[in-house]
DRENPA-3360 file (N, C-alpha, C; in nm, 2 decimals, always signed):
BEGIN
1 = XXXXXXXX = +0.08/-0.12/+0.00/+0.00/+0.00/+0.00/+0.09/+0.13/+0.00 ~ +0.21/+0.14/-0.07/+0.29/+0.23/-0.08/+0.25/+0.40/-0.15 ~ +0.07/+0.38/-0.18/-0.01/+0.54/-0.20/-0.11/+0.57/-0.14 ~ -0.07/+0.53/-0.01/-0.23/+0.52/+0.09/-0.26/+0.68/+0.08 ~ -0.14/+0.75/+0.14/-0.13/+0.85/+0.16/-0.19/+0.93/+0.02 ~ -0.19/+0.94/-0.08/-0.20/+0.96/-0.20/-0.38/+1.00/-0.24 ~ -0.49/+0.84/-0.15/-0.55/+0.89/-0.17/-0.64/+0.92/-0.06 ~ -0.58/+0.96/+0.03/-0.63/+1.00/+0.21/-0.73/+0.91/+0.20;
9 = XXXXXXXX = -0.79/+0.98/+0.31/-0.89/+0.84/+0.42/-1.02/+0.83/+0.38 ~ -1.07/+0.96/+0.27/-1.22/+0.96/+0.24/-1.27/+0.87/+0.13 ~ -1.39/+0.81/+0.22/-1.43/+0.65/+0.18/-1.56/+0.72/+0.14 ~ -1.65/+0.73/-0.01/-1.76/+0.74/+0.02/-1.91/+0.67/-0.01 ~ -1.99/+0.68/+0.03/-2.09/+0.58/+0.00/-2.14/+0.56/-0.12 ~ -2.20/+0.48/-0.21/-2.27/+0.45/-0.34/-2.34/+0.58/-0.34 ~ -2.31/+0.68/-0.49/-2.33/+0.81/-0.51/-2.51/+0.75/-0.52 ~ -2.59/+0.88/-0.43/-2.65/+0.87/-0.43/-2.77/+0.96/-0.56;
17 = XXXXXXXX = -2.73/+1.05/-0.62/-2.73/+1.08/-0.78/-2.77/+0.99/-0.86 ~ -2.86/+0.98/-0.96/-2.87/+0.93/-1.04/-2.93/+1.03/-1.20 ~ -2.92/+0.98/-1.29/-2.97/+1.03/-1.42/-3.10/+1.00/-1.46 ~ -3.11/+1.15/-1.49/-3.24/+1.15/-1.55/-3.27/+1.07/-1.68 ~ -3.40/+1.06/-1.70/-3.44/+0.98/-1.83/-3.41/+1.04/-1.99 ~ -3.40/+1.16/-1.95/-3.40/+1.24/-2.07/-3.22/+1.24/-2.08 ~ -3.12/+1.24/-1.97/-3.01/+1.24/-1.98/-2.95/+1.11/-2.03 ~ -3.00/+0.95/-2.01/-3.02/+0.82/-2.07/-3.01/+0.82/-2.23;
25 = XXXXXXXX = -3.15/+0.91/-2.26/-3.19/+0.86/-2.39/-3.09/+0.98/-2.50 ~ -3.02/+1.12/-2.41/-2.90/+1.18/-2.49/-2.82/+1.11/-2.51 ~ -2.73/+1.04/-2.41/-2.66/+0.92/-2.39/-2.70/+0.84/-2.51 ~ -2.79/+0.78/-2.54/-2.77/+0.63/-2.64/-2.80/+0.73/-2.78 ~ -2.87/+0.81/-2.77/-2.90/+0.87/-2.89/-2.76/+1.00/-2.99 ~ -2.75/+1.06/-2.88/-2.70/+1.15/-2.91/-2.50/+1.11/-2.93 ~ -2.50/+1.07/-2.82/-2.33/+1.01/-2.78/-2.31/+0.90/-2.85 ~ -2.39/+0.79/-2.84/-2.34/+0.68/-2.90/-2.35/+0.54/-2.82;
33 = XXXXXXXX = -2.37/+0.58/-2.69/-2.37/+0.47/-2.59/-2.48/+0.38/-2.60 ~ -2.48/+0.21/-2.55/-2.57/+0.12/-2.55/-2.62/+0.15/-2.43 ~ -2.73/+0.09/-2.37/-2.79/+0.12/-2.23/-2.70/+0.02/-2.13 ~ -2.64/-0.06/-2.16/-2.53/-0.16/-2.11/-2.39/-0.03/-2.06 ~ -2.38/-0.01/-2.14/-2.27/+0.09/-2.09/-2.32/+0.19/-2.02 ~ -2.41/+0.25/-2.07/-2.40/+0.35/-1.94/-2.47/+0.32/-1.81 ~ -2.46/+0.20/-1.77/-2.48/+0.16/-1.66/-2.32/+0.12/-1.59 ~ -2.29/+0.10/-1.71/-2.11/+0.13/-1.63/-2.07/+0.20/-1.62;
41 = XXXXXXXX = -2.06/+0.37/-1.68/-1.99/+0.45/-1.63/-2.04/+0.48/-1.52 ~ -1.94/+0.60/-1.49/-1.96/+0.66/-1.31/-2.08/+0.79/-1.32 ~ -2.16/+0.79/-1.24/-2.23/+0.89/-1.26/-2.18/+1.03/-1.29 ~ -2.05/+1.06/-1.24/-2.03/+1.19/-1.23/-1.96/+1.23/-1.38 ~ -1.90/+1.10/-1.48/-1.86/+1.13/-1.60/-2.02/+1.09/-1.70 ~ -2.11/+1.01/-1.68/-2.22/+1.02/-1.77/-2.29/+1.18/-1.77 ~ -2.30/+1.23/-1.67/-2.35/+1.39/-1.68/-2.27/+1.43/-1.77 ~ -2.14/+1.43/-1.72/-2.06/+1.54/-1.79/-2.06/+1.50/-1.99;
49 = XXXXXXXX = -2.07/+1.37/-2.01/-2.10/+1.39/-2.15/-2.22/+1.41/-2.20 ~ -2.34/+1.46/-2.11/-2.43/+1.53/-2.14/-2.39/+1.69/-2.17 ~ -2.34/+1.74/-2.12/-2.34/+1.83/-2.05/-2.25/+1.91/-2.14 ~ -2.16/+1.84/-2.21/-2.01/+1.87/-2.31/-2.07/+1.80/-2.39 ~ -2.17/+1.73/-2.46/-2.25/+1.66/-2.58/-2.13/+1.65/-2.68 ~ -2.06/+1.54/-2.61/-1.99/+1.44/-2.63/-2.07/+1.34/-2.72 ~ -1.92/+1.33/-2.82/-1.99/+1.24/-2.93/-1.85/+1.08/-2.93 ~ -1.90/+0.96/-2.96/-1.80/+0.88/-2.90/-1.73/+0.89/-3.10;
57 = XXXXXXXX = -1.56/+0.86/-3.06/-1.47/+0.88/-3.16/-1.45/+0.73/-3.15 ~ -1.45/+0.65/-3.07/-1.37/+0.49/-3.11/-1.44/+0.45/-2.93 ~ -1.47/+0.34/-2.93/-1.46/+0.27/-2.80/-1.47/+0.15/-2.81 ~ -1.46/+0.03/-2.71/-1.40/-0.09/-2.69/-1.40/-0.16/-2.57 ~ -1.39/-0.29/-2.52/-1.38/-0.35/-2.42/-1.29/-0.49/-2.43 ~ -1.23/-0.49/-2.35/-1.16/-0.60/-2.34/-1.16/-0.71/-2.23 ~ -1.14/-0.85/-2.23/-1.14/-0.89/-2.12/-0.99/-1.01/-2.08 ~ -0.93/-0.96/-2.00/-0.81/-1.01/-1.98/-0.76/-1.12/-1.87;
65 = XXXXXXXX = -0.65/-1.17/-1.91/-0.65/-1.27/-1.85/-0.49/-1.26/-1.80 ~ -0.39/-1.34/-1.68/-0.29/-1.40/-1.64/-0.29/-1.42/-1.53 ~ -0.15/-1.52/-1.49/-0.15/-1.60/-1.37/-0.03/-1.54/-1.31 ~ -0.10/-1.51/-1.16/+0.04/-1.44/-1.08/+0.12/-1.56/-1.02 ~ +0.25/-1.56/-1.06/+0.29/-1.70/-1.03/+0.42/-1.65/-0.93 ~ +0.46/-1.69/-0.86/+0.59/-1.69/-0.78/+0.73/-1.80/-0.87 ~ +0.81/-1.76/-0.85/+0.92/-1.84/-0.92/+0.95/-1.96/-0.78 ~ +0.96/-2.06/-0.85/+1.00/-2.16/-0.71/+1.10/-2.15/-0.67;
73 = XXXXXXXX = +1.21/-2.12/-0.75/+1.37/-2.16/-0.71/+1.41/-1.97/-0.75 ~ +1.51/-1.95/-0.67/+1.59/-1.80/-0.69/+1.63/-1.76/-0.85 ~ +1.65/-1.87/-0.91/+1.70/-1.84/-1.06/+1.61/-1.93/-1.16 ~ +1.47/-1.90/-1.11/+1.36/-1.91/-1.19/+1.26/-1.76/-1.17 ~ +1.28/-1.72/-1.29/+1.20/-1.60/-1.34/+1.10/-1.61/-1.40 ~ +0.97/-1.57/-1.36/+0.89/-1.56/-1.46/+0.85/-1.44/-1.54 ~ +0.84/-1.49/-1.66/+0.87/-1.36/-1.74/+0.75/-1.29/-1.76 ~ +0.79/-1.12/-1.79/+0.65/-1.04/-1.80/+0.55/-1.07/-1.87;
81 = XXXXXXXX = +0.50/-1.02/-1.85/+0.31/-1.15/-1.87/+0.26/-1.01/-1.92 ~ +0.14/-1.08/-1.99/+0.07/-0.98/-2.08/-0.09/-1.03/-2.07 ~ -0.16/-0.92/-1.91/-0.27/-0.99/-1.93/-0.34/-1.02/-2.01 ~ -0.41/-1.18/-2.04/-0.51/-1.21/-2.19/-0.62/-1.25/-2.20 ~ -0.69/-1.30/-2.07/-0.82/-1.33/-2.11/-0.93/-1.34/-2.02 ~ -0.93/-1.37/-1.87/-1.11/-1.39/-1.81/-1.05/-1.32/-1.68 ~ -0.95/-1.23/-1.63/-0.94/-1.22/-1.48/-0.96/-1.07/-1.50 ~ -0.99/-0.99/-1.54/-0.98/-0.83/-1.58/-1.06/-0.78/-1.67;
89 = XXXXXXXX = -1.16/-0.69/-1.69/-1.23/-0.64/-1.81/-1.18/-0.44/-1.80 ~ -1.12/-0.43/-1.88/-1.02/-0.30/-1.95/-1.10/-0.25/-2.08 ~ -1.21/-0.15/-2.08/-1.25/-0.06/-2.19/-1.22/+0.07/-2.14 ~ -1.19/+0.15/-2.28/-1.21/+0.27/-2.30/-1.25/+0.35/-2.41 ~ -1.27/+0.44/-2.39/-1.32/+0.56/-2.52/-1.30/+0.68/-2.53 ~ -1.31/+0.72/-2.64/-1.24/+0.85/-2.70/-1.39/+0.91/-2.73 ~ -1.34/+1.03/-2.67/-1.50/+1.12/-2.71/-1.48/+1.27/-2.78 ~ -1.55/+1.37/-2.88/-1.48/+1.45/-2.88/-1.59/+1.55/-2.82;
97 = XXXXXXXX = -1.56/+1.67/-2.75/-1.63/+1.71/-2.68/-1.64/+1.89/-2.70 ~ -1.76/+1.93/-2.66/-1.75/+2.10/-2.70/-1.61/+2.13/-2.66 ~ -1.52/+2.21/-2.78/-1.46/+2.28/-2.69/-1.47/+2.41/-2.63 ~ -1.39/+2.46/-2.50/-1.36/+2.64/-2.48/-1.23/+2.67/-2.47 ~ -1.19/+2.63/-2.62/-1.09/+2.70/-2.69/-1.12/+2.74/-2.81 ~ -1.10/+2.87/-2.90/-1.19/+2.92/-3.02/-1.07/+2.80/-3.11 ~ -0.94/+2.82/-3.07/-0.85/+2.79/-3.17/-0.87/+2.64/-3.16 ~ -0.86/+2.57/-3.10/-0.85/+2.41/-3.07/-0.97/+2.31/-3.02;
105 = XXXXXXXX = -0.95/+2.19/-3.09/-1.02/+2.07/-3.10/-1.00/+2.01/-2.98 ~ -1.14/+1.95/-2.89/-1.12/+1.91/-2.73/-1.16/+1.74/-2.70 ~ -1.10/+1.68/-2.67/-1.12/+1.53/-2.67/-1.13/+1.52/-2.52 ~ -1.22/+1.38/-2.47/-1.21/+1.30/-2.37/-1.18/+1.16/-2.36 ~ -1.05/+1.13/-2.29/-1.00/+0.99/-2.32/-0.99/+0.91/-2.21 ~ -1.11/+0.84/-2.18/-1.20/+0.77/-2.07/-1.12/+0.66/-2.09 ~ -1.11/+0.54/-1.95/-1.10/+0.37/-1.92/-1.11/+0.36/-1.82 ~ -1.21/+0.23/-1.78/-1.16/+0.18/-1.64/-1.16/+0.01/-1.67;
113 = XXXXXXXX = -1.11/+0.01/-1.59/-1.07/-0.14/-1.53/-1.17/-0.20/-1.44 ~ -1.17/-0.30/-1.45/-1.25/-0.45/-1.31/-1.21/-0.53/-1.32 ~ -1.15/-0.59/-1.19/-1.10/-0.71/-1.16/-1.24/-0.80/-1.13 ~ -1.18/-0.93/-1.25/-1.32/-1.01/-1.24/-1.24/-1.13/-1.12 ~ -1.19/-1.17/-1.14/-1.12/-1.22/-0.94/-1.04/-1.15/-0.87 ~ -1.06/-1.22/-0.80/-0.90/-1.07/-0.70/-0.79/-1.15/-0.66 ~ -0.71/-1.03/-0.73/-0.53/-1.09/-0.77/-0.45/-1.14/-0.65 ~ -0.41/-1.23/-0.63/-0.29/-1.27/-0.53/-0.24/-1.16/-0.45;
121 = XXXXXXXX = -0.19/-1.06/-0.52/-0.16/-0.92/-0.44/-0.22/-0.84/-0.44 ~ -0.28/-0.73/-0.37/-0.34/-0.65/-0.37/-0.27/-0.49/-0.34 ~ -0.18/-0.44/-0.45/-0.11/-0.36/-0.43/-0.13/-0.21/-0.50 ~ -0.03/-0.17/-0.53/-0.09/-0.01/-0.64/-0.10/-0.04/-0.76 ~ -0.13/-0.04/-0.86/-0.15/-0.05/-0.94/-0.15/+0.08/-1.04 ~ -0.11/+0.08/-1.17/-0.10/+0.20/-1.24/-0.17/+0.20/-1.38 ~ -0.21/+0.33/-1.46/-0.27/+0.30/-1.55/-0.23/+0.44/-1.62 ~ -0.20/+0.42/-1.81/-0.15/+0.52/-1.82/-0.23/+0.56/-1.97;
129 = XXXXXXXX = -0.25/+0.64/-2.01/-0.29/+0.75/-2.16/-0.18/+0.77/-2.24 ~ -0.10/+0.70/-2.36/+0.00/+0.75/-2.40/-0.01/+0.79/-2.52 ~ +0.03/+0.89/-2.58/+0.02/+0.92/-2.74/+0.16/+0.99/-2.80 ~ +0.17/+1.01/-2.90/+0.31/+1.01/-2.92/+0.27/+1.18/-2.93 ~ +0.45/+1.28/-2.95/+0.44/+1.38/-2.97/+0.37/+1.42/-3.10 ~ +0.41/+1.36/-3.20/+0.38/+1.37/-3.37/+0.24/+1.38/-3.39 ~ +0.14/+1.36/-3.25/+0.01/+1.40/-3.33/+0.00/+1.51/-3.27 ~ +0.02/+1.63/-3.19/+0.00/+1.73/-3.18/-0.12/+1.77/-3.08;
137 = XXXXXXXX = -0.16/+1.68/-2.98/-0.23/+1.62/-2.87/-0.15/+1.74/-2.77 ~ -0.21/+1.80/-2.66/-0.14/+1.85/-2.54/-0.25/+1.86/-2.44 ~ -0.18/+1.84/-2.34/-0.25/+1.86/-2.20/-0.31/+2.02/-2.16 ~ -0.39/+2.04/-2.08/-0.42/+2.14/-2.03/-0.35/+2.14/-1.92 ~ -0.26/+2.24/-1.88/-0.24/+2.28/-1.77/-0.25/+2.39/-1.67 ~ -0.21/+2.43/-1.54/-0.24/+2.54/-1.48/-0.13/+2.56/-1.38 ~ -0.04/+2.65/-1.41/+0.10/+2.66/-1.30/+0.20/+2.51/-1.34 ~ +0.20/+2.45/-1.26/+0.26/+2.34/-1.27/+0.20/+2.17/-1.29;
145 = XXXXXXXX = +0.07/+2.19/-1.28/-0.04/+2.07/-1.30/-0.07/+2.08/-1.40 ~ -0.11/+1.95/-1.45/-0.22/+1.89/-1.54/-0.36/+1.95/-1.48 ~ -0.42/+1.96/-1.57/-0.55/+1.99/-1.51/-0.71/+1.92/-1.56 ~ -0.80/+1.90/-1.55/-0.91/+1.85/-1.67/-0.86/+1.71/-1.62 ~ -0.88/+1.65/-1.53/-0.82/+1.52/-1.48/-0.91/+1.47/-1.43 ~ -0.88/+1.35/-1.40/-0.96/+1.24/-1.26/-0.95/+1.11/-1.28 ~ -0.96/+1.03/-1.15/-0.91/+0.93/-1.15/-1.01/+0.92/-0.96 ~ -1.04/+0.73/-1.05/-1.12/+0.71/-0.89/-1.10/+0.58/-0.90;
153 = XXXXXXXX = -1.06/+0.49/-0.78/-1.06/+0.33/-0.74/-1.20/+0.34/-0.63 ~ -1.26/+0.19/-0.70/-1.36/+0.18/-0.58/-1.34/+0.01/-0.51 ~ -1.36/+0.00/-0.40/-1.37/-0.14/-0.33/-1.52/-0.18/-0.34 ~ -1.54/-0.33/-0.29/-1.65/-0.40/-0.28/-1.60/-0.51/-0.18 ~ -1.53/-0.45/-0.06/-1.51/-0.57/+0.01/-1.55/-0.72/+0.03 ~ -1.68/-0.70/+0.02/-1.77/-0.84/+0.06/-1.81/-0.93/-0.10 ~ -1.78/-0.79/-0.22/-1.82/-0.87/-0.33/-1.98/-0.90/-0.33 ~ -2.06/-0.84/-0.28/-2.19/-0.83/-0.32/-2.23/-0.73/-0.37;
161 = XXXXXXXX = -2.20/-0.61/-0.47/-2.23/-0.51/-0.54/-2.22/-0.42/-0.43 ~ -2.21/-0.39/-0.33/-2.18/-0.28/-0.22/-2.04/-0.23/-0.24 ~ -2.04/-0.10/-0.31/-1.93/-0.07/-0.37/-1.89/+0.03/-0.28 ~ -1.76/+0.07/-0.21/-1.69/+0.16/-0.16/-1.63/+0.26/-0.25 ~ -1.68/+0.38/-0.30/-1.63/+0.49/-0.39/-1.54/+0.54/-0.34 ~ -1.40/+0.57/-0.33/-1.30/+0.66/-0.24/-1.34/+0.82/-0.36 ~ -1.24/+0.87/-0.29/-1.25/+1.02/-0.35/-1.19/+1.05/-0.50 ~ -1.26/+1.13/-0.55/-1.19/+1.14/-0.72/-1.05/+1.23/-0.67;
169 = XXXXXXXX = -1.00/+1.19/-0.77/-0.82/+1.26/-0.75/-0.81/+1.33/-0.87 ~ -0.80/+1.47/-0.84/-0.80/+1.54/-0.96/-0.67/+1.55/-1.04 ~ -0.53/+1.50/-1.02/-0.42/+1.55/-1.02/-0.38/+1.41/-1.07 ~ -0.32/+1.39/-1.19/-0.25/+1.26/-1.22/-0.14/+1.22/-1.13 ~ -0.13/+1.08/-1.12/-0.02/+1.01/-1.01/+0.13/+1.08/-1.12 ~ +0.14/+1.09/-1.27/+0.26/+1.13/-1.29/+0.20/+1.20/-1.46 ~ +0.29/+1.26/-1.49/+0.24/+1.33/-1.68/+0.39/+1.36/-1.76 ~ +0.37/+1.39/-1.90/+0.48/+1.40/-1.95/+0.39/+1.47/-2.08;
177 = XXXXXXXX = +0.49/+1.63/-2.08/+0.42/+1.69/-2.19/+0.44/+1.60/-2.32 ~ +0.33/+1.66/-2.39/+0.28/+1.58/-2.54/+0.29/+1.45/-2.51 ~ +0.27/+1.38/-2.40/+0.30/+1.21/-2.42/+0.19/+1.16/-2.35 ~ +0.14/+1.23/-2.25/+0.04/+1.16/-2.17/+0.03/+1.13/-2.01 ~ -0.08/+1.08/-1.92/-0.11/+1.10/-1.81/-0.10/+0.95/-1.76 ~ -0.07/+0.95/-1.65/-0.09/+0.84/-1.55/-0.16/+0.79/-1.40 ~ -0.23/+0.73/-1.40/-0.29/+0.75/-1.26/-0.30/+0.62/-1.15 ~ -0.25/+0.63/-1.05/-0.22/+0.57/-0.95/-0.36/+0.50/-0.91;
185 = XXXXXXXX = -0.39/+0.36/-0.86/-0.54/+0.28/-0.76/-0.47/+0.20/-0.69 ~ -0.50/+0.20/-0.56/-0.42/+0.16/-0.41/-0.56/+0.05/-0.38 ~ -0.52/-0.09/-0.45/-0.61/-0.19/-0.40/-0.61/-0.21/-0.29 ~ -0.74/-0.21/-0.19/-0.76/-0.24/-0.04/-0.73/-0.36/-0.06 ~ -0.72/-0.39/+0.12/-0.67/-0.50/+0.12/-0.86/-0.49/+0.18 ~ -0.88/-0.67/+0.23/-0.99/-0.66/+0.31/-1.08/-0.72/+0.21 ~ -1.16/-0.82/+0.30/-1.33/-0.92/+0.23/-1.21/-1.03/+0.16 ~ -1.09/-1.05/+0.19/-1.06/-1.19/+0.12/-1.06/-1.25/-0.04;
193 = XXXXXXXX = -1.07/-1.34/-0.04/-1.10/-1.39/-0.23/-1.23/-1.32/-0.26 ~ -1.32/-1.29/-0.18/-1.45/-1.23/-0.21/-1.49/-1.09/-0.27 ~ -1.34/-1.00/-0.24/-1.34/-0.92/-0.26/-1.32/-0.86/-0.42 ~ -1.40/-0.77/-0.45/-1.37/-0.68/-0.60/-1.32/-0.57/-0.57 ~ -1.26/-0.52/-0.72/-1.22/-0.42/-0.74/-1.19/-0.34/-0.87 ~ -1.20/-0.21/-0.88/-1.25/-0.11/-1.00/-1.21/+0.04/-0.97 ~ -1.21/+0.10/-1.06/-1.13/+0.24/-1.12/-1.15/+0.30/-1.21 ~ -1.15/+0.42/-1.27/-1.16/+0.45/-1.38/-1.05/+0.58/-1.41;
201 = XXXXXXXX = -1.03/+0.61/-1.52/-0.92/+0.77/-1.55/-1.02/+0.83/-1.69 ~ -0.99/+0.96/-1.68/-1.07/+1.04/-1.71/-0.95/+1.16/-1.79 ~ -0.91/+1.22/-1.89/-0.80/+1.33/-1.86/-0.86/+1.38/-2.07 ~ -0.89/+1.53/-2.06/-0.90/+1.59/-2.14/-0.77/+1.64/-2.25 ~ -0.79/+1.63/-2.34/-0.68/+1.68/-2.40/-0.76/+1.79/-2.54 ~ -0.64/+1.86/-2.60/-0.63/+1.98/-2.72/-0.61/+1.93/-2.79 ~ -0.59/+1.97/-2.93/-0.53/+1.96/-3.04/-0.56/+2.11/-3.13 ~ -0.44/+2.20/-3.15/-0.48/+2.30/-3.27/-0.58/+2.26/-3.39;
209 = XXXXXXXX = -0.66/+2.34/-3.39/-0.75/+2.35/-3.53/-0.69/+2.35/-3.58 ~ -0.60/+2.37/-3.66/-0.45/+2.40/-3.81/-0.42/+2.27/-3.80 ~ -0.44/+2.15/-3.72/-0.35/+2.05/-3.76/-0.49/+1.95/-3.78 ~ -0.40/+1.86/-3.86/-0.51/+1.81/-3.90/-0.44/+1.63/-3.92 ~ -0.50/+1.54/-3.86/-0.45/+1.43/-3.84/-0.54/+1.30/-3.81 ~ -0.50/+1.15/-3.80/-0.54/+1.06/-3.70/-0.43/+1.01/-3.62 ~ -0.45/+0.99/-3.49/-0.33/+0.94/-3.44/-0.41/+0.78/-3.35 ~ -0.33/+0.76/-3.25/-0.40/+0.65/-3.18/-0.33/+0.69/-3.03;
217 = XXXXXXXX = -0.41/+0.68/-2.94/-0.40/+0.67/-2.77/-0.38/+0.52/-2.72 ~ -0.28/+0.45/-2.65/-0.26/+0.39/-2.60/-0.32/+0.36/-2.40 ~ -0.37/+0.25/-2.37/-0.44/+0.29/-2.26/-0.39/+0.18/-2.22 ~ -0.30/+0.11/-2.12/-0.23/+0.07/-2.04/-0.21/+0.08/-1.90 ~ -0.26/-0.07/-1.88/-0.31/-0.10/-1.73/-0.18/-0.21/-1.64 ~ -0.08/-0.17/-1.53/+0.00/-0.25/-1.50/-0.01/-0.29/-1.36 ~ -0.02/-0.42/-1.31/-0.01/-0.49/-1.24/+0.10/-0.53/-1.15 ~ +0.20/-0.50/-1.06/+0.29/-0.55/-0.99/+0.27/-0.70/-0.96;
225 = XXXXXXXX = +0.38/-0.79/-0.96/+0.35/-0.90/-0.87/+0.44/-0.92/-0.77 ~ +0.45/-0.93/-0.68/+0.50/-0.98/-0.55/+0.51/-0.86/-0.46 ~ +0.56/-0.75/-0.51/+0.53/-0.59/-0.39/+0.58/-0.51/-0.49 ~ +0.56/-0.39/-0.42/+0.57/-0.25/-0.49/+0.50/-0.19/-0.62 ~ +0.52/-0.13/-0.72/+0.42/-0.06/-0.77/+0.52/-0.04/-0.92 ~ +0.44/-0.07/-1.03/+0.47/-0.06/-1.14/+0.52/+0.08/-1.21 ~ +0.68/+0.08/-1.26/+0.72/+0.20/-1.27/+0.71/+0.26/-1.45 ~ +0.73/+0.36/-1.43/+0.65/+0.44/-1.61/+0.76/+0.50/-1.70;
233 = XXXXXXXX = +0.76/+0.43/-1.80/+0.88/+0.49/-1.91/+0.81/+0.60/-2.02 ~ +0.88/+0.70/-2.09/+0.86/+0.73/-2.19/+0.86/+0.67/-2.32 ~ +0.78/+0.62/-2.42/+0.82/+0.54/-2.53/+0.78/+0.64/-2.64 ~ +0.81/+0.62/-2.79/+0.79/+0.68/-2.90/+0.65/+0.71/-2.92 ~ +0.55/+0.60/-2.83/+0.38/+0.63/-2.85/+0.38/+0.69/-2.72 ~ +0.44/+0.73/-2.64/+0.41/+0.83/-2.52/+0.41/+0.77/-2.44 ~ +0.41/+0.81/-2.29/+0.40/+0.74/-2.14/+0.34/+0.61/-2.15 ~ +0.42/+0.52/-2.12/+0.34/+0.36/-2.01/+0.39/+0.30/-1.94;
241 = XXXXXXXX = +0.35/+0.20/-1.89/+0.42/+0.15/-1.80/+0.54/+0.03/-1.89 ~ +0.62/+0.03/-1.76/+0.78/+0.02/-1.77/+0.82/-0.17/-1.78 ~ +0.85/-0.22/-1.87/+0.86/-0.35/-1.90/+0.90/-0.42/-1.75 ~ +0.91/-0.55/-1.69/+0.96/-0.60/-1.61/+0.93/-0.73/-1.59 ~ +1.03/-0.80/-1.50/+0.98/-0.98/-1.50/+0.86/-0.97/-1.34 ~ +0.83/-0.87/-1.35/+0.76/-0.88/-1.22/+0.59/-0.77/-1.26 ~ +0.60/-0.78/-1.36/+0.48/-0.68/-1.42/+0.43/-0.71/-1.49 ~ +0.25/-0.76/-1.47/+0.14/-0.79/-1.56/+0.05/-0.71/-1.63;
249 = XXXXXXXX = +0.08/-0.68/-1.78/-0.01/-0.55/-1.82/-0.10/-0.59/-1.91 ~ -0.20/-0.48/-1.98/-0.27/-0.47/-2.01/-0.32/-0.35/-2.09 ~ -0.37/-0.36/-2.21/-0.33/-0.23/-2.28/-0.46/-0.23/-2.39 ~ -0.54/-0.16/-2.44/-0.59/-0.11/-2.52/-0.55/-0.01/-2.60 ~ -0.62/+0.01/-2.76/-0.58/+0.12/-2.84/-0.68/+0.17/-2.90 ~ -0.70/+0.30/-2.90/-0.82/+0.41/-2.92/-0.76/+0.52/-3.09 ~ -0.84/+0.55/-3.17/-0.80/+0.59/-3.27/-0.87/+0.73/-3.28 ~ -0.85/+0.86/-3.31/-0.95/+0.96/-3.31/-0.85/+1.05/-3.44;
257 = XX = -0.94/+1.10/-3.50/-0.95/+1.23/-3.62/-0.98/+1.34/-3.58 ~ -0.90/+1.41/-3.63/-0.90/+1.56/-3.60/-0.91/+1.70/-3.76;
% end
């Protein structure tokens, strides 16, 4: 639990908010969404693509699979694993949204994660947005932050739909101009094999009107096994997470026109 601190102590109850009928039928009509999915996003991001009449650019789901294994002997390694198929379900989507910039084009580049069993460790986990410099993609910022962010892990200790919301984090766990955002989920420990777990990242980006392109967003989900917390490199498609014999990932790819 090496980002307890990260996302302090506030635990909150199943948002008691819900969407209007008229905000539903903007949603499948207007955006693009099935009524299946928007029972999975988070309430506080289905308003807001009301709200920013958001239109979906590419979206997707995946369901992933690998085995946390321990090495038996000291000079048995097991090598990095690429989750692939029934323990994890990883979608995201690209939306493009009003902007309030005259000059530039405004995107929303949504994913969450669900652990469909709960992993041998329950540690931090990392999840990252990467795009390369070449498409002309940038962050909003303010002073020294990223801004236009979020990011939220939730528990279900007991694993009966009773979901523990912690607090949205407005502030990425790390960023790298033109490349992309990263955001920290500190799996509780607690409720045993019974226990679930879920998250989602949320982070706005620009692009000048004058340019004119397709690129693709990389959305990459990493797993530690045995302790500590999966570390993040720069690559030519932008920020992800950092190769290793001790790191299980997971990765989607989002395509959007400008």
């Amino acid at each position: 639990m090496l980002l307890f601190s990260i996302f302090g102590m506030t635990a909150q109850a199943n948002d008691s908010v819900t969407l209007e009928k008229g905000e539903k039928i903007y949603l499948i009509e207007q955006v693009g969404h099935t009524e299946e999915e928007i029972e999975q996003l988070p309430i506080e991001v289905a308003k807001m693509l009301v709200e920013e009449q958001a239109i979906i650019e590419d979206t997707g789901s995946e369901i992933f699979d690998f085995v946390e294994q321990l090495p038996s002997k000291s000079y048995q390694i097991t090598p990095f694993g690429k989750i692939t198929s029934s323990e994890m379900k990883l979608g995201a989507t690209a939306y493009k949204v009003t902007s309030d910039r005259a000059n530039d084009d405004k995107f929303y580049i949504y994913a969450n994660f669900e652990w469909l069993t709960h992993p041998l460790y329950v540690l931090v986990d990392k999840m990252t947005f990467g795009f390369p410099s070449s498409s002309h993609l940038y962050l909003p910022t303010s002073g020294e932050n990223v801004v236009q962010h979020e990011h939220r892990y939730s528990h279900d200790p007991q694993g009966n739909g009773n979901w523990i919301n912690y607090s949205i984090i407005k502030k990425p766990f790390d960023w790298e101009p033109n490349a992309g955002v990263a955001g920290a989920f500190d799996l509780r420990a607690g409720g045993g094999s019974k226990a679930k777990h879920k998250g989602y990242m949320g982070q706005y980006v620009y692009v000048p009107k004058s340019k004119n392109g397709t690129t693709n967003i990389k959305v990459e989900y990493g797993h530690k096994r045995i302790s500590g917390t999966p570390n993040l490199s720069i690559f030519p498609t932008g920020i992800g997470i950092t190769p290793s014999s001790t790191v299980d990932t997971a990765s989607y790819g989002l395509t959007i026109s400008y």
